[in-house]
C-alpha positions as CSV (number, residue, x, y, z in Angstrom):
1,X,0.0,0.0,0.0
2,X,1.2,3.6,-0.6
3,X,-0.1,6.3,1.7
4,X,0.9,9.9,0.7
5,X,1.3,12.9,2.9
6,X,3.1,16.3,4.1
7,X,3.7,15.8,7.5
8,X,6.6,17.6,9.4
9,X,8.7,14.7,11.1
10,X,11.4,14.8,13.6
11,X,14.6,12.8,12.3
12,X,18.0,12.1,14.0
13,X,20.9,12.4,10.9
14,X,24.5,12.4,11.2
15,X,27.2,13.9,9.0
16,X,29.5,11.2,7.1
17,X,32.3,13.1,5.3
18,X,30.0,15.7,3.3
19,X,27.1,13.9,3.2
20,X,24.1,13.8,5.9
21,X,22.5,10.7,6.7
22,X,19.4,10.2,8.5
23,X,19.7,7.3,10.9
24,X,15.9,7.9,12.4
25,X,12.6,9.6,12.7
26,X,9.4,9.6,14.8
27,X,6.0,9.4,12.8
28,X,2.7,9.5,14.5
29,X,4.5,9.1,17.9
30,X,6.7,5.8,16.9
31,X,10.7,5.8,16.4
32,X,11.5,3.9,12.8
33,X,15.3,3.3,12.5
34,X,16.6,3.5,9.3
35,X,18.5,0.5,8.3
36,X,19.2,1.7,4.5
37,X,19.2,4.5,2.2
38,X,17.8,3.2,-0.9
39,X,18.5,6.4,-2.8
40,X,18.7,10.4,-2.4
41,X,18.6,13.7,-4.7
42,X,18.7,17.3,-4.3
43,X,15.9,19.6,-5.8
44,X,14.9,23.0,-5.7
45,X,12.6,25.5,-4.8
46,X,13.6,28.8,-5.2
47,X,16.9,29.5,-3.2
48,X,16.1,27.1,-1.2
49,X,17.0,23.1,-1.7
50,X,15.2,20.1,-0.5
51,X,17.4,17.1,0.2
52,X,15.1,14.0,-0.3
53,X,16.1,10.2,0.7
54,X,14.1,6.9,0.1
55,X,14.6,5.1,3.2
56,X,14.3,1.6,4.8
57,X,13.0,1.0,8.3
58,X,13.4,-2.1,10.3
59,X,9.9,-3.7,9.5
60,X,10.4,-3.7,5.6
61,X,8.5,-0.4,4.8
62,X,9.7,2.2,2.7
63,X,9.6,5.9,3.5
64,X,10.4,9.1,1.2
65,X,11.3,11.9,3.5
66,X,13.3,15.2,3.0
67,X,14.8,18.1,4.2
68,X,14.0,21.7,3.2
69,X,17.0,24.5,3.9
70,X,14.2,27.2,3.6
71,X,13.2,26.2,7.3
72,X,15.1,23.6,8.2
73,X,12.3,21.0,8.5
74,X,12.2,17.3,7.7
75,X,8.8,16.2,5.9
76,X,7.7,13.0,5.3
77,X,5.5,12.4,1.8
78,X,5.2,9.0,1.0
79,X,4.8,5.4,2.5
80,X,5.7,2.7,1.3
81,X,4.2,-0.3,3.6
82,X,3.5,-4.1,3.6
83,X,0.5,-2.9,6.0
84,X,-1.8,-0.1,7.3
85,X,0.6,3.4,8.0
């Protein structure tokens, strides 16, 4: 099933060498640990750029997330799950 949304999310990252890598984030009150990054690219808006990752969480599911620098928020705008979000 694939669930859409914009929902802000709070996400733990590190730096490794240049590159950030989010290692978690809470959604709807539960921690999901990132056990892969399945891909990542930079976009746009403005000024501004959004740093998105497809991620992989402990329990299969998939989650597109990103980063805007115009606030610097992490957003969450698609699932990717074997069950209900």
């Amino acid at each position: 099933m694939v669930f859409e949304t914009k929902e802000a999310i709070s996400v733990s990252a590190v730096f490794k060498g240049l590159q950030l890598r989010p290692t978690a984030f809470v959604w709807n009150g539960r921690k999901h640990k990132i056990i892969s990054i399945l891909g990542s690219f930079r976009s746009r808006k403005g000024e501004f750029h959004h740093y998105h990752y497809a991620v992989k969480v402990q329990n299969g599911d998939i989650y597109e997330i990103y980063l805007s620098t115009e606030d610097m928020s992490w957003n969450l705008v698609r699932v990717h799950s074997q069950g209900d979000p």
